[in-house]
C-alpha positions, 0 to 999 in steps of 0.5 A: 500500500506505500505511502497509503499506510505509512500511519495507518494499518491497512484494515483502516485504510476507508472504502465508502467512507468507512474502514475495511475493518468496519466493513467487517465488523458491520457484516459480523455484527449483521449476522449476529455475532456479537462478541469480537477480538481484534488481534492488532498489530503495528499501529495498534492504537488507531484500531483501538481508538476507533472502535473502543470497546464495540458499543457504538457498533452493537458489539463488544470488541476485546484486543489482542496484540501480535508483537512479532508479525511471524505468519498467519498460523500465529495470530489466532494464538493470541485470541485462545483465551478469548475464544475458550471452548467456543466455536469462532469465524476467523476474518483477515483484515482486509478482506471484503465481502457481502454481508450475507457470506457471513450467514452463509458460513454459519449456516453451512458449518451448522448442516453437518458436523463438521471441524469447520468451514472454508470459504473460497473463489474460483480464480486462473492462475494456480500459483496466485494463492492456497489452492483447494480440493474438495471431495463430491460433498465439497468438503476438504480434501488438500490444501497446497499454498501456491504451488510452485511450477514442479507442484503444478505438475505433479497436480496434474499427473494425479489428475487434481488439476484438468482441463475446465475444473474450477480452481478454488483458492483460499478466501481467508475466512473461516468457521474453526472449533477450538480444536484448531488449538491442537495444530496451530501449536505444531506447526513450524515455519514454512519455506517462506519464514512464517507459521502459515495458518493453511498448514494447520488447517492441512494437518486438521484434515488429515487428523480426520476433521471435516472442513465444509467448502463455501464458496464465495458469491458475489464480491470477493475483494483483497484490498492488497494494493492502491490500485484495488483500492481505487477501483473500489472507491470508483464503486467496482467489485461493490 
């Protein structure tokens, strides 16, 4: 974001007149959560200072700080205490989308039993982002964050990549049970220098959870550069 986030944390970075965050939150809120922890990160205080405590948006916000940005794998660590023994949808930052994903969520998390829900969209390009696999009742078969060359192929070879198949790539919203705990404090850095959040989730499945696919209808946007920024501001992908 250069310049754009120079003083301000990407999440308050506005759209239509209100932060990302507060896109979020509002969509949250609309679906009936009402308990919310803001893990936070540099420039903490502004995220603080505009929300406060949640009254003013019908919710009740508590906050988490992580220190030492090391990976998404992470920062729900520092929400355990916060989310006890309860189920929890877990949202980056900066990602937006209808309000009415959010029911959709819960709504298919609540149809089965499941260990949690992952949302995706359906993209090109193979090597953009974590790519899915589900299994005919589209829950979660295999995870691979952005494969590289050598991955594609081997996808191919075993038939997980052809001709026409949807590619569905991670949307970064979640439903987890507290069992995530018991894999996000496994985890070891990825090639990359970070705990990724997919690792965990990869070895949740092959623990035997169920992970329920959603995918994203309608507006998808990661709000990863100015230039997204603007075409949202001209009311594109809105």
């Amino acid at each position: 974001m250069r310049d754009l986030t120079q003083e301000m944390p990407k999440p308050m970075l506005r759209v239509h007149g209100k932060p990302i965050l507060q896109h979020i939150v509002d969509g949250l809120s609309g679906t009936g959560i009402r308990e919310i922890c803001i893990i936070t990160g540099w420039r903490a205080d502004v995220i603080e200072q505009h929300f406060g405590d949640g009254a003013p948006y019908g919710v009740h916000i508590t906050y988490a700080r992580q220190e030492v940005q090391d990976g998404t794998g992470r920062a729900p660590e520092y929400a355990k205490a916060f989310v006890g023994k309860d189920d929890f949808l877990l949202t980056y930052g900066d990602i937006l989308v209808k309000p009415e994903t959010y029911a959709r969520m819960v709504r298919r998390f609540e149809s089965g039993t499941f260990g949690g829900v992952i949302t995706v969209t359906v993209g090109e390009d193979v090597t953009k982002g974590g790519l899915n696999f589900f299994d005919e009742e589209f829950c979660l078969t295999r995870l691979v964050e952005k494969p590289s060359t050598a991955q594609v192929e081997a996808l191919k070879a075993e038939g997980l990549l052809r001709p026409g198949q949807p590619l569905y790539y991670n949307a970064g919203i979640y439903i987890f049970r507290p069992s995530l705990y018991e894999f996000t404090a496994r985890i070891e850095k990825s090639p990359r220098g970070e705990y990724e959040l997919t690792d965990a989730i990869s070895m949740l499945v092959a623990a035997g959870h169920r992970m329920a696919g959603v995918e994203i209808e309608g507006r998808w946007v990661d709000v990863r550069d100015p230039e997204v920024l603007q075409r949202l501001e001209r009311g594109e992908g809105l």
